[in-house]
MIVEX-690297 format. One line per 2 residues: number of its first residue (from 1); for each residue x, y, z of N, C-alpha, C. Coordinates in Angstrom, 1 decimal, padded with zeros to 4 digits, always signed. Atoms other than C-alpha are relative to their C-alpha. Layout:
BEGIN
NUM) X:Y:Z:X:Y:Z:X:Y:Z | ...
This chain:
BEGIN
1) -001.3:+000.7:+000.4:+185.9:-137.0:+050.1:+000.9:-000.2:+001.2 | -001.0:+000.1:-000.7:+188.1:-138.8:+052.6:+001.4:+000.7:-000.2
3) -001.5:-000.4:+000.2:+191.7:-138.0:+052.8:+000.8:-001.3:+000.6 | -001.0:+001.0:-000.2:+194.1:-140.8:+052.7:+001.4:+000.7:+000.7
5) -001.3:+000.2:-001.1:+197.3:-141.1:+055.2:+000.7:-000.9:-000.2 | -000.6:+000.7:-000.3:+200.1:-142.9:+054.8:+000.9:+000.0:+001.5
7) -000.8:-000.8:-000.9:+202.6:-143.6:+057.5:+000.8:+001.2:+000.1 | -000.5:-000.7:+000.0:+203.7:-140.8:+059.1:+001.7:-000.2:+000.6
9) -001.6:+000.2:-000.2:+208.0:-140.8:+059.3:+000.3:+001.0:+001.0 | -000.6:-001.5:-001.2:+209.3:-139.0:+062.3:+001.7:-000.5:-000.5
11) -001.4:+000.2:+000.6:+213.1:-138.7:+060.8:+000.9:+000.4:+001.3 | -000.5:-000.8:-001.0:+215.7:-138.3:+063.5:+001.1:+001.3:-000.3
13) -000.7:-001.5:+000.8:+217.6:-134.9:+063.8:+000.9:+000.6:+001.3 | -000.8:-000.8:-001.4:+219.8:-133.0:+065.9:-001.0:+000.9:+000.4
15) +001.4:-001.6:-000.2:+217.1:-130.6:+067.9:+000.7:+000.9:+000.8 | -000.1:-001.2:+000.1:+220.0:-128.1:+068.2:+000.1:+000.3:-001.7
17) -000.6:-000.9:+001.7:+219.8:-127.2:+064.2:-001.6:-000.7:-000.3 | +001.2:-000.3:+000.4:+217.0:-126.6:+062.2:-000.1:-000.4:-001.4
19) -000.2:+000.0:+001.3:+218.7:-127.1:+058.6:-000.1:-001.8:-000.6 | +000.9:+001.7:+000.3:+217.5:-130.4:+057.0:+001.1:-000.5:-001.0
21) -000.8:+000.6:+001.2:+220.0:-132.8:+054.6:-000.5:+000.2:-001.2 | +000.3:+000.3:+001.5:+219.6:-132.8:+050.9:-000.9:-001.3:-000.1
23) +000.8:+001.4:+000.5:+218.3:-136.5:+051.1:-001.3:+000.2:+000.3 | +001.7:-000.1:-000.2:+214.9:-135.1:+052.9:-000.5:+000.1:-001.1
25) +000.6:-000.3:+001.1:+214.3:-133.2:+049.9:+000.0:-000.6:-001.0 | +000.5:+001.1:+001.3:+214.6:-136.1:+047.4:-001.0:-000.8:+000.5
27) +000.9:+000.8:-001.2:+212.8:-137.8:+050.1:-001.3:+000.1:-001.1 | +001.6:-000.5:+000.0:+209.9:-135.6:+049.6:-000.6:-000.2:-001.5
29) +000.8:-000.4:+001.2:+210.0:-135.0:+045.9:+000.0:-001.6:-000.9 | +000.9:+001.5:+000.4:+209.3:-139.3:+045.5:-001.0:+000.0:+000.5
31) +001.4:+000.5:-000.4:+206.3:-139.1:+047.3:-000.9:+000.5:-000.8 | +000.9:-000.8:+000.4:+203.0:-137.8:+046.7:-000.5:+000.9:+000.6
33) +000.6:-000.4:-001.0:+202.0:-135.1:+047.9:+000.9:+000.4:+000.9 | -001.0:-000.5:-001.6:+205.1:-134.5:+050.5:+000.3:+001.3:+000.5
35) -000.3:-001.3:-000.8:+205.6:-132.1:+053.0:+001.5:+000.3:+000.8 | -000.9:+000.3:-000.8:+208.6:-131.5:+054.8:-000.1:+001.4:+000.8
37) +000.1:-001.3:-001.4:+208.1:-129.2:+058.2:+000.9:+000.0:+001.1 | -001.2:-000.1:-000.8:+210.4:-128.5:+060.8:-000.6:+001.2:+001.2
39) -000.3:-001.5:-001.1:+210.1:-126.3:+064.3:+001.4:-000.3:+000.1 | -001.1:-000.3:-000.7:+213.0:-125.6:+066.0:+000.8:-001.7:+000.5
41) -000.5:+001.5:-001.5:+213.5:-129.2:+067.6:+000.3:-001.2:-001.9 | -000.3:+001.0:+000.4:+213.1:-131.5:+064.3:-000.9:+000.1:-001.6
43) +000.2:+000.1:+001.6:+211.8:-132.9:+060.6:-001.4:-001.3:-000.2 | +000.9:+001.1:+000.0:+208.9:-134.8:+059.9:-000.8:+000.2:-001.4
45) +001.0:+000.3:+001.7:+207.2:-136.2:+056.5:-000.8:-000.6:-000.1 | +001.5:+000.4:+000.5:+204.1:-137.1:+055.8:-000.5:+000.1:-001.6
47) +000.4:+000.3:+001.2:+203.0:-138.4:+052.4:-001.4:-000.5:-000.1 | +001.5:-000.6:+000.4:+199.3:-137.6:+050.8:-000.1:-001.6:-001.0
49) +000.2:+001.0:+000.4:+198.2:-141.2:+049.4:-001.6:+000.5:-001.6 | +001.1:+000.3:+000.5:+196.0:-141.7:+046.2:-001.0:+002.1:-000.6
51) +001.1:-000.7:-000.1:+193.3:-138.8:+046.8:+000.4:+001.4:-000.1 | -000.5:-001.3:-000.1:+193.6:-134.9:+046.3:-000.8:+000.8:+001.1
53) +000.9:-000.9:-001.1:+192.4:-132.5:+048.8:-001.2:+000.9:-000.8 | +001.3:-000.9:+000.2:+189.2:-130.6:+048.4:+000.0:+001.4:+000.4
55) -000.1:-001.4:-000.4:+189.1:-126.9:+048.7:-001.0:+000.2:+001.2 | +001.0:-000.5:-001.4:+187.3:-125.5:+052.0:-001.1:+000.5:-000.6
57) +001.2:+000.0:+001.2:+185.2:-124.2:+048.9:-000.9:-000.8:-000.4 | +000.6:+001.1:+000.4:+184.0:-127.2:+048.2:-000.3:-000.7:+001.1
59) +000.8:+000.3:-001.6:+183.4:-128.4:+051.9:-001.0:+001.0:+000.1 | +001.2:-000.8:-000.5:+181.6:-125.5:+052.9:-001.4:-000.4:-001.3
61) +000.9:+000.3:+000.8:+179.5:-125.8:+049.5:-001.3:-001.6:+000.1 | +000.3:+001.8:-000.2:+179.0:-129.8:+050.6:-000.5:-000.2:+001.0
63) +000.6:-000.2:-001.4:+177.9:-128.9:+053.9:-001.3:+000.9:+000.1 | +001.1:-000.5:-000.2:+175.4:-126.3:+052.6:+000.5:+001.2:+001.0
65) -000.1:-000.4:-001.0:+177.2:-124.0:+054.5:+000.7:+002.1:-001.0 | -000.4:-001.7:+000.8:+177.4:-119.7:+052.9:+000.9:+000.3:+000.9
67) -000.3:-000.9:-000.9:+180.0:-117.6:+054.3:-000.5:+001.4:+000.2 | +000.5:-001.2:-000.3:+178.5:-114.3:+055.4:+001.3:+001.1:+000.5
69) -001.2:-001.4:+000.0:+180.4:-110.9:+055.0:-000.5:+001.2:+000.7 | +000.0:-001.6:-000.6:+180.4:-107.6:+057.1:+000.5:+000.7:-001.1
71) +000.1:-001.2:+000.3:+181.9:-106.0:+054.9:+001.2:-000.5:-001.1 | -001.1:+000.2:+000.9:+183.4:-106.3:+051.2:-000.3:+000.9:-001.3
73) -000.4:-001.2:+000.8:+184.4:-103.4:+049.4:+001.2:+000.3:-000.7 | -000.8:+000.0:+000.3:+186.7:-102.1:+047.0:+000.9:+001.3:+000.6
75) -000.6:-001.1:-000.2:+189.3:-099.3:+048.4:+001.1:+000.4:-000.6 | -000.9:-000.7:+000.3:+191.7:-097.1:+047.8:+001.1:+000.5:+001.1
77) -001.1:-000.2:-001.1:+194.8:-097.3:+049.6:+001.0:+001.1:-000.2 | -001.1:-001.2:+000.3:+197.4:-093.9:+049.8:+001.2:-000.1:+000.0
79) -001.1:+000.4:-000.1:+200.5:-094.3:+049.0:+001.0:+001.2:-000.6 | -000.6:-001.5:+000.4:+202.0:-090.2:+049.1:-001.0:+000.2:-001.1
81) +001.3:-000.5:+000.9:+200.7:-089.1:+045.7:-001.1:-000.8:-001.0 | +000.7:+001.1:+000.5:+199.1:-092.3:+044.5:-000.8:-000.5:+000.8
83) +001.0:+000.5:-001.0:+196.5:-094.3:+045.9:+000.1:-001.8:-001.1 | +000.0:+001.2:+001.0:+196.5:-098.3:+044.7:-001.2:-000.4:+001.0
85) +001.2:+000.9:+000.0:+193.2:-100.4:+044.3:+000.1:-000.7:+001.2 | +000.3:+001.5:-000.6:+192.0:-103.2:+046.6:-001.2:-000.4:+000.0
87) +001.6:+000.8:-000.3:+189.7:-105.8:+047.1:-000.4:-000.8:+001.8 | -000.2:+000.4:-001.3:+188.8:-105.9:+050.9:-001.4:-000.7:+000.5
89) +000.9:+000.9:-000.5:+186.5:-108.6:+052.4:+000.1:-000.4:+001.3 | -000.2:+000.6:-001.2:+185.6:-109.2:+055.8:-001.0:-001.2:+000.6
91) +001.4:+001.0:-000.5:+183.6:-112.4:+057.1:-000.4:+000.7:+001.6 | +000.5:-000.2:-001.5:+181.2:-112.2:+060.0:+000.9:-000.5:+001.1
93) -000.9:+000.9:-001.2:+183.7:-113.1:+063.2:+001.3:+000.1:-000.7 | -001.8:+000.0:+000.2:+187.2:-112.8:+061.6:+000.5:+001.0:+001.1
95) -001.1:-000.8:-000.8:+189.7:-111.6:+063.6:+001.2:+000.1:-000.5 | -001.7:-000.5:+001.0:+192.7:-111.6:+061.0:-000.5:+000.0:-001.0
97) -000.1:-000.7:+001.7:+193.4:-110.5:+057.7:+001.0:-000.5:-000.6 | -001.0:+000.4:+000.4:+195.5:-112.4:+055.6:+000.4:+001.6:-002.0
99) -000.4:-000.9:+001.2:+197.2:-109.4:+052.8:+000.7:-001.0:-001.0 | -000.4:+000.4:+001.1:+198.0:-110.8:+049.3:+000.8:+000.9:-000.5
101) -001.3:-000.7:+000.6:+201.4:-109.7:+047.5:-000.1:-000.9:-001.4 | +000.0:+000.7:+001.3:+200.7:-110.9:+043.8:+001.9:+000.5:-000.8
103) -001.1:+000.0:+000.5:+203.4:-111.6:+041.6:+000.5:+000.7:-001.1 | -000.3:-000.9:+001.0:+205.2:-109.8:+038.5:-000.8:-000.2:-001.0
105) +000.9:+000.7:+001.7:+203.1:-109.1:+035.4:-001.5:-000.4:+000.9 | +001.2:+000.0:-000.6:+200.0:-109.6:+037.9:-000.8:+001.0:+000.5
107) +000.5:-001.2:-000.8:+197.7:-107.9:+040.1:-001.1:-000.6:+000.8 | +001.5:+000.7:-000.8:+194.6:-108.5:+042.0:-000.9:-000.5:+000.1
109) +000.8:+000.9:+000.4:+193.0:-109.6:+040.0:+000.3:-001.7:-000.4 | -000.6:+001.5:+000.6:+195.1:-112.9:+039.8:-001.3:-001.0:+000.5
111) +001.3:+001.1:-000.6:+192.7:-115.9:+039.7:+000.1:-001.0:+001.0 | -000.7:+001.1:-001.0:+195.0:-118.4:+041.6:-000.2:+000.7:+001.4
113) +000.0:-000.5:-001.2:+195.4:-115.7:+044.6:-001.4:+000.1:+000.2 | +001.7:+000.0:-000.4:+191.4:-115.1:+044.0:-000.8:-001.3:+000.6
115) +000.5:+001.3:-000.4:+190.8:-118.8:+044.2:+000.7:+000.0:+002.0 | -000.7:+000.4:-001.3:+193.2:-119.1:+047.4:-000.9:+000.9:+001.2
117) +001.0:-000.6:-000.8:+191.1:-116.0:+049.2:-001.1:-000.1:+000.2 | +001.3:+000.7:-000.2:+188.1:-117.5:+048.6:-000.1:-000.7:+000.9
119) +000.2:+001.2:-001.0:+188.7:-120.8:+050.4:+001.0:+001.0:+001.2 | -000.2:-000.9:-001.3:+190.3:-118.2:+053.2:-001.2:+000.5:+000.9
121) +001.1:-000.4:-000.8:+187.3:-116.6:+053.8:-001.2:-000.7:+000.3 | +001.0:+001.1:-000.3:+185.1:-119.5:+053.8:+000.6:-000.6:+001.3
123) -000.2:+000.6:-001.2:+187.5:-120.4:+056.3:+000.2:+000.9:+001.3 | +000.8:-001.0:-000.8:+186.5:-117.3:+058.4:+001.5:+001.2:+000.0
125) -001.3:-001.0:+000.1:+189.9:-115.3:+057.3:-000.4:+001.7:-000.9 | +000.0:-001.4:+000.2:+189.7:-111.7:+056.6:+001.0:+000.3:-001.5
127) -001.3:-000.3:+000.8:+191.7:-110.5:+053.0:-000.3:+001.3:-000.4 | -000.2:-001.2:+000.4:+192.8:-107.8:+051.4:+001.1:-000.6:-001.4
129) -000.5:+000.1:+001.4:+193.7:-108.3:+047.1:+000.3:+001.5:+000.2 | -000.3:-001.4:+000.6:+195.8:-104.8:+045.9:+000.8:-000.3:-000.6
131) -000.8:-000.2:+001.5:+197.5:-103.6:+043.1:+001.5:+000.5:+000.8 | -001.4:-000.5:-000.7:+201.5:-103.5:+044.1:+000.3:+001.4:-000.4
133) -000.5:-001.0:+000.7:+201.8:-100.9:+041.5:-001.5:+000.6:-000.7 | +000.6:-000.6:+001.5:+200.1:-098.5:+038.9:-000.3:-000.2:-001.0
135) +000.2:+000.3:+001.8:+198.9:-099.2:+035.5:+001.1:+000.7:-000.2 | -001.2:-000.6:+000.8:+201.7:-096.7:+034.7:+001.1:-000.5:+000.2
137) -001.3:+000.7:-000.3:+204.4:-098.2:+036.8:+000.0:-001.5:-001.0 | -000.8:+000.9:+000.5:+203.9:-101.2:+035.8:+000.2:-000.4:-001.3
139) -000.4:+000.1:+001.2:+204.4:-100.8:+032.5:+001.3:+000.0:-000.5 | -001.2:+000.3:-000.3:+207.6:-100.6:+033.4:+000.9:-001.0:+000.5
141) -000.6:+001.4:-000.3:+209.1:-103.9:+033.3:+000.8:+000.2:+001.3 | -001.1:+000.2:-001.5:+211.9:-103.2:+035.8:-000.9:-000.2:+001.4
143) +000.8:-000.4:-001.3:+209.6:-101.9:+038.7:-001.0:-001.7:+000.3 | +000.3:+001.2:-000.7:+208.1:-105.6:+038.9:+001.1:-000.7:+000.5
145) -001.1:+000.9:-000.7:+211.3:-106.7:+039.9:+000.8:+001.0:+001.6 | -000.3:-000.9:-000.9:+212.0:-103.7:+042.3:-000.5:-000.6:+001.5
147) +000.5:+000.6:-001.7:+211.3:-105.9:+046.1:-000.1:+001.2:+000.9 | -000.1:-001.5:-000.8:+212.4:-102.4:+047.7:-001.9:+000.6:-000.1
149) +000.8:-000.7:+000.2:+209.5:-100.9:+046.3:-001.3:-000.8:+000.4 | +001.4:+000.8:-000.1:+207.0:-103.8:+046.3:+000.0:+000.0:+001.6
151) +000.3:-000.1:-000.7:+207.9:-104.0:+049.8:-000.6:+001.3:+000.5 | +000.5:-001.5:-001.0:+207.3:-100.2:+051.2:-001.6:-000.4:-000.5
153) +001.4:+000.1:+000.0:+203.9:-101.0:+049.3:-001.1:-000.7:+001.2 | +000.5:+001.4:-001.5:+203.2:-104.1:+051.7:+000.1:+000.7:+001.0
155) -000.3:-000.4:-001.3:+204.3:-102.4:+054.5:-001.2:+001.0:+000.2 | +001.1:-000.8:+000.3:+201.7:-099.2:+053.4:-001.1:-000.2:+000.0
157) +001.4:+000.5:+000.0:+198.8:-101.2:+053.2:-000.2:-001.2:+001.6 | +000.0:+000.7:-000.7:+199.7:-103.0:+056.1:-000.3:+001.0:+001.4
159) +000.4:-001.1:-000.9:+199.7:-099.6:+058.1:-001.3:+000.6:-000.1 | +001.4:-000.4:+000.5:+196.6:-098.6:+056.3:-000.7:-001.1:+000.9
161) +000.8:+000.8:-000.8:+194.7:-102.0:+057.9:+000.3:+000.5:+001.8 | -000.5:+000.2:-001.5:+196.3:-101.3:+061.4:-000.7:+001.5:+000.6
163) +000.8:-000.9:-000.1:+194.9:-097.8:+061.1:-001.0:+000.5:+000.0 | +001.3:-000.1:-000.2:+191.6:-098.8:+060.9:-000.1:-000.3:+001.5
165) +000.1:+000.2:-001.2:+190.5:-099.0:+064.4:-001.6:-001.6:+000.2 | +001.2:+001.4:+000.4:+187.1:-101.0:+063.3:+000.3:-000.8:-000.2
167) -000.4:+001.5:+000.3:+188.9:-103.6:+062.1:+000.5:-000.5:+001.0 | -000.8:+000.6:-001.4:+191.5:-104.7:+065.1:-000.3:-001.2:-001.0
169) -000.4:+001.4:+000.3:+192.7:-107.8:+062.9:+001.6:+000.0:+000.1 | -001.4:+000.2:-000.4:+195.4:-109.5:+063.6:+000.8:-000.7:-001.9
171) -001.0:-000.3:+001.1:+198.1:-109.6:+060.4:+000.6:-001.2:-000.7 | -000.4:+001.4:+000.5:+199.1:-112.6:+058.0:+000.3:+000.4:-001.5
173) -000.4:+000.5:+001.7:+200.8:-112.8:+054.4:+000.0:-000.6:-000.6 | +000.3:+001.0:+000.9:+200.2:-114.6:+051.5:+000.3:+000.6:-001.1
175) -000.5:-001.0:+000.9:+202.7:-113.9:+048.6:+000.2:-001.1:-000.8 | -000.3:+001.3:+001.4:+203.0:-115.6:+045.1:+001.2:+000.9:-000.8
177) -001.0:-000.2:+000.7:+206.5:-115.4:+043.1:+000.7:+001.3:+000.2 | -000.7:-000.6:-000.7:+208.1:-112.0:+043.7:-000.8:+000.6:+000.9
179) +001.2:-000.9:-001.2:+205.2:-110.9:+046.0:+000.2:-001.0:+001.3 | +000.3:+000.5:-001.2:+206.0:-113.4:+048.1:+002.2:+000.3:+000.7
181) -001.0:-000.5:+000.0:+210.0:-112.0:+048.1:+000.0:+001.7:+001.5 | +000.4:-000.9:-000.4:+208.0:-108.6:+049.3:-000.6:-000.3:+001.5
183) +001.0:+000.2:-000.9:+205.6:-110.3:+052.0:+001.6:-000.3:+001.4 | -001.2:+000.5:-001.3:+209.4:-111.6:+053.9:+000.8:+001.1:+000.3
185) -000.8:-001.0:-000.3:+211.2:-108.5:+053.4:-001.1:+000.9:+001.2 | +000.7:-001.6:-000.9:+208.1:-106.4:+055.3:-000.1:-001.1:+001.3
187) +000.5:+000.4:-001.2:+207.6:-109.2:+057.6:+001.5:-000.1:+000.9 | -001.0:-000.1:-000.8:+211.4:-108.7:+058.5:-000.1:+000.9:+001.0
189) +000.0:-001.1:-001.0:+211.1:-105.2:+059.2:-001.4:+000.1:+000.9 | +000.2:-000.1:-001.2:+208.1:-105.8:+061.0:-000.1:-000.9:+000.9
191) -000.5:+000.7:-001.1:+208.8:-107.9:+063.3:-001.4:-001.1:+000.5 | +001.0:+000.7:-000.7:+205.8:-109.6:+065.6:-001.5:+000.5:-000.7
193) +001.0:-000.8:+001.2:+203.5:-107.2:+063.2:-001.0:-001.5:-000.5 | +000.6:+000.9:+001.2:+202.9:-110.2:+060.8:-000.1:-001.4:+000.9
195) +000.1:+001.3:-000.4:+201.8:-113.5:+062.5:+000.5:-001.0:-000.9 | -000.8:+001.2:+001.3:+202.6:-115.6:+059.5:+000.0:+000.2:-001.8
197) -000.7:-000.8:+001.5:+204.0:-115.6:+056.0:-000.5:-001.4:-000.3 | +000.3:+001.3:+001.1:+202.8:-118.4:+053.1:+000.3:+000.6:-001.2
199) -001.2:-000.5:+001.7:+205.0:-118.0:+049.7:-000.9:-001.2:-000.6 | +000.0:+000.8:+000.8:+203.2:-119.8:+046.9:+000.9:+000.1:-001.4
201) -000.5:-000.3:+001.2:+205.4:-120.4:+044.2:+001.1:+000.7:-000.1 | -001.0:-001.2:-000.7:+207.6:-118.0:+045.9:+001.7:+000.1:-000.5
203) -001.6:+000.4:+000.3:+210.8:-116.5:+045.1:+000.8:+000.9:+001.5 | -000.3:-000.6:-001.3:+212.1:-115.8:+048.8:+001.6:+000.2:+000.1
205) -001.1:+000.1:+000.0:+215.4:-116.0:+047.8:+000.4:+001.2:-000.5 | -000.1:-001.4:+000.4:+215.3:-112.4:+046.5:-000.5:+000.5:+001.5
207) -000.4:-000.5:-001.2:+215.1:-111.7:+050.0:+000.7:-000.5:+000.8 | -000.9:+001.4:+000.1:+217.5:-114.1:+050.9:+001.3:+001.3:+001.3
209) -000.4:-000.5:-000.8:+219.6:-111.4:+053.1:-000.7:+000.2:+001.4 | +000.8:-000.2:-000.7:+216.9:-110.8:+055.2:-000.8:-000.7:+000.9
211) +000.6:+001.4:-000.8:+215.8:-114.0:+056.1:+000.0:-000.3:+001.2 | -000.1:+000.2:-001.2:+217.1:-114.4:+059.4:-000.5:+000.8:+000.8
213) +000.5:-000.2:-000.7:+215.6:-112.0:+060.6:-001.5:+000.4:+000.1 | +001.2:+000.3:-000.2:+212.0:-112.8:+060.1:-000.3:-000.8:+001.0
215) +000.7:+000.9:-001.3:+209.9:-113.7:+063.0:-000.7:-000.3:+000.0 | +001.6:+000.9:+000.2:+206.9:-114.8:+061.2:+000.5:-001.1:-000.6
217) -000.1:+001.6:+001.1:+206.2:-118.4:+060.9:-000.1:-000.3:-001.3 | +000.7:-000.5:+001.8:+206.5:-119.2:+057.3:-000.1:-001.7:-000.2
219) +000.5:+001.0:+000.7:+205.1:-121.7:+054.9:+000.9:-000.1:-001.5 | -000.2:+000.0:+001.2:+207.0:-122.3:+051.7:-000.5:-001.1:-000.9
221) +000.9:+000.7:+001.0:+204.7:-123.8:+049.0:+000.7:+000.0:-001.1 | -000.5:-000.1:+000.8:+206.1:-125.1:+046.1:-000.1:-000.8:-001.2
223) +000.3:+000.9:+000.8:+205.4:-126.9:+043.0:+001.1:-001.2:-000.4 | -001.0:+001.1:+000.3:+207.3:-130.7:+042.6:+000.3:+000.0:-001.3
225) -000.6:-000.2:+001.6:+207.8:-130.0:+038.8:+000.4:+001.3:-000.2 | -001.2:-001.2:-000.2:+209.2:-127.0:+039.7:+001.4:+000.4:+000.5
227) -001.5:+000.0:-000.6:+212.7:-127.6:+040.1:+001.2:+000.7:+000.3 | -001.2:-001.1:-000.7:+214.8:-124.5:+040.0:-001.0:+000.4:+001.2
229) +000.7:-001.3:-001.0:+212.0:-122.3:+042.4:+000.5:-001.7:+001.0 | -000.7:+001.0:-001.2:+212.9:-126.1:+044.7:+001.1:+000.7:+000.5
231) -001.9:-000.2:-000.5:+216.5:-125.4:+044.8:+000.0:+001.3:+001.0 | +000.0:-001.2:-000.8:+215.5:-121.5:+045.7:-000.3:+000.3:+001.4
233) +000.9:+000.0:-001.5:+213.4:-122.0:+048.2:+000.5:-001.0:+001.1 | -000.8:+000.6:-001.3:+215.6:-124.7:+050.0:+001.1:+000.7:+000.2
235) -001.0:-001.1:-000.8:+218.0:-122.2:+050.3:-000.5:+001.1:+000.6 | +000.6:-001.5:-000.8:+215.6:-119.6:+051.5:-000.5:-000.7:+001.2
237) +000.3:+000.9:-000.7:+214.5:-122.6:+053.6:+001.2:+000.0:+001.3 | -001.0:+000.4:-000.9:+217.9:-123.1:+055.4:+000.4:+001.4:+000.6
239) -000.6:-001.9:-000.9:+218.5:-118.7:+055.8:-001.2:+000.4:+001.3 | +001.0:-000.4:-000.8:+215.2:-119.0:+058.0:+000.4:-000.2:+001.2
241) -000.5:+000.3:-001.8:+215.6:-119.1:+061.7:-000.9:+000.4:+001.1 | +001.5:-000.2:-000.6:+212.0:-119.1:+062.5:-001.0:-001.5:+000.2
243) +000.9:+000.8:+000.6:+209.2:-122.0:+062.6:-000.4:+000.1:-001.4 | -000.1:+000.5:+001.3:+208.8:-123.4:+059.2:-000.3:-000.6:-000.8
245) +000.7:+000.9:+000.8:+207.8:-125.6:+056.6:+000.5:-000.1:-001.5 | +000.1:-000.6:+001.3:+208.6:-126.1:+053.1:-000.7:-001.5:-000.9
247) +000.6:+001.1:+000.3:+206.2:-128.1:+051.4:-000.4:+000.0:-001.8 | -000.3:+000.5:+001.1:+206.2:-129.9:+048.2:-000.9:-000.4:-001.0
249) +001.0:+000.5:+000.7:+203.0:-130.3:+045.7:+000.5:-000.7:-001.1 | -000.5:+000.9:+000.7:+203.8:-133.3:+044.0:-000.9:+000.5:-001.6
251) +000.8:-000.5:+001.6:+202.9:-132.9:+039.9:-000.7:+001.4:+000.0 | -000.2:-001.4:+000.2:+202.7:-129.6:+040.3:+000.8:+001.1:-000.7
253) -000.9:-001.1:+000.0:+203.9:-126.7:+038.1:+000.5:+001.2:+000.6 | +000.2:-001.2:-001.0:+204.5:-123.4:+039.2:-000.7:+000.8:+000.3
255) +000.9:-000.9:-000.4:+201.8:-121.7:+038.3:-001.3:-000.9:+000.5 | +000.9:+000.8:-000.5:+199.7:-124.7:+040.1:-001.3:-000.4:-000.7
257) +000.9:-000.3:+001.2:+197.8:-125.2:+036.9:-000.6:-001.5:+000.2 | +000.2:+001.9:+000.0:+197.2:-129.3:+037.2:-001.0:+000.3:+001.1
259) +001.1:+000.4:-000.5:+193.9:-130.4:+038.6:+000.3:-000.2:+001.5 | -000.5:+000.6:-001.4:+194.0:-130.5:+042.4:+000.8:+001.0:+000.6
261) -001.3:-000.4:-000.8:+197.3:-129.0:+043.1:-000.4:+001.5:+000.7 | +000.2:-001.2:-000.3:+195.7:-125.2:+043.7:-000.7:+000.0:+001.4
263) +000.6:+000.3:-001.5:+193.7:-126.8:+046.2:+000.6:-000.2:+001.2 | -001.1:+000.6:-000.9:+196.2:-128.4:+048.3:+001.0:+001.2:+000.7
265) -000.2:-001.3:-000.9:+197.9:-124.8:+048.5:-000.8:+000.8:+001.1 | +000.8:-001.2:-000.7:+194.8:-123.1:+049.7:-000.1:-000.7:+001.4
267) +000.3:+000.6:-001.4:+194.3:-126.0:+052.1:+001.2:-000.2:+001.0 | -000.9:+000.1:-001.0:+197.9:-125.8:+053.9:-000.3:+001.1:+000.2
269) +000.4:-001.2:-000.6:+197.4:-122.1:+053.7:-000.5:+000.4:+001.3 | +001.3:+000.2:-001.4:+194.4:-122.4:+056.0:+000.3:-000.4:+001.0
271) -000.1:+000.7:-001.1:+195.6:-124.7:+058.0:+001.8:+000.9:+000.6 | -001.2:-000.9:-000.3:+199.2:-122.3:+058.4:-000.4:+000.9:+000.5
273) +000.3:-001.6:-000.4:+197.0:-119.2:+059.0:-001.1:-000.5:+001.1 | +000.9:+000.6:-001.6:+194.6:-121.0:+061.8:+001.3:-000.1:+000.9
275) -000.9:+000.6:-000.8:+197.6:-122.6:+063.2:+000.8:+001.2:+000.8 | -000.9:-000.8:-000.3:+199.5:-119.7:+063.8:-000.6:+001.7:+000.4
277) +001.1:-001.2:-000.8:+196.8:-116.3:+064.1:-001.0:-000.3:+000.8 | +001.0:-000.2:-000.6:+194.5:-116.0:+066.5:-001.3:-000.2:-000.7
279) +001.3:+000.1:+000.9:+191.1:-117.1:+065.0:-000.7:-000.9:+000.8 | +001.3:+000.4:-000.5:+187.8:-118.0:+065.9:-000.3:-000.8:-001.2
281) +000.2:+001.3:+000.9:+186.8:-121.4:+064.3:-001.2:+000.5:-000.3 | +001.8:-000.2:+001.0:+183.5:-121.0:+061.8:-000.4:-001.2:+000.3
């Protein structure tokens, strides 16, 4: 399946400021498909014509092409006197690891984040699915809203990967709704740690203090029939003060349920976590 292009708009901007007008964003949410990205210097939109993207899943499958794993196991990560699940997968040649921060009321076994890791590791990316919490915690409604907590987790599993010596991968997040709140608060505190942050669905605005001082490039993904998590995320959009993006899946809900649209995340993902880690092309 080709991929249609319409013209691309180079918008002009001031390239000392970073913060984009209100009109982009109605801009974007007539097109199809629109993106609205930003470095440091300026704004540019590009509208997705006609055709929906195809998952790297479905390339590689179309090409006849398996991904082969070193090494995919389930572990047990320590966290003082608990230990939380994961599902860790490594392809032959990866050099990064993108960690997943599922959202409230989830876990790792979510199928949207399962589908997204999939076409990751077909696209030679390293993951790690875990449980934020406990079967016991989270039976406790509040504790899915606790970011404090969900972050130390992130952070814990993040020191756990770094502590492997066999691995030596280089560090990436991928958080959906308040996991992806979690993935900006740990990529504040750590600093150069995290190469890059991708919020699907994201509510970043629950870390919304912290914003500025994240140094990982981020991606905010977001569904065009999702109009409050819009509003949220252009204000988590304008607290950033990093390389950027906040991009707009036209007919899209939030939990990316419409034909296509799940695709189109996995496929900026990819293309945000190549662009920005260290990786060896498959």
């Amino acid at each position: 399946m080709q991929l249609e292009y319409d013209t691309v708009h180079m918008h002009s901007c001031d390239r000392s400021s970073t913060i984009y007008p209100d009109w982009h964003l109605r801009l974007a949410l007539r097109d199809e498909g629109s993106v609205i990205s930003t470095s440091s210097k300026c704004i540019l939109t590009v509208s997705f014509l006609g055709k929906l993207l195809q998952s790297r899943r479905e390339q590689a499958l179309n090409k006849n092409v398996m991904t082969e794993f070193q090494y995919t196991e389930e572990v047990e990560i320590p966290f003082g006197n608990i230990s939380l699940t994961g599902d860790l997968i490594i392809p032959i040649g990866a050099d990064s690891i993108i960690l997943f921060a599922h959202g409230s009321g989830s876990s790792r076994h979510s199928s949207r984040n399962r589908f997204v890791a999939r076409v990751l590791q077909d696209a030679g990316f390293a993951t790690l699915l875990f449980d934020l919490l406990t079967r016991k915690e989270d039976e406790d409604y509040a504790k899915r809203f606790q970011i404090d907590l969900l972050t130390e987790r992130l952070i814990g599993a993040t020191s756990w990967i770094e502590n492997r010596p066999e691995f030596d991968l280089n560090i990436g997040y991928f958080g959906a709704s308040t996991g992806a709140a979690a993935t900006l608060e740990a990529a504040a505190r750590l600093g150069d740690v995290i190469g890059a942050v991708v919020s699907r669905g994201g509510r970043p605005d629950l870390a919304i203090f912290n914003l500025p001082l994240v140094k990982s490039p981020t991606s905010l993904i977001v569904g065009g029939l999702d109009h409050q998590v819009i509003e949220l995320n252009q204000k988590a959009y304008k607290a950033l003060d990093v390389e950027k993006e906040l991009v707009i899946i036209e007919g899209a809900t939030h939990l990316f349920e419409e034909p296509g649209t799940l695709e189109q995340v996995a496929d900026h993902a990819a293309k945000w976590f190549r662009r920005h880690l260290k990786h060896v092309a498959v």
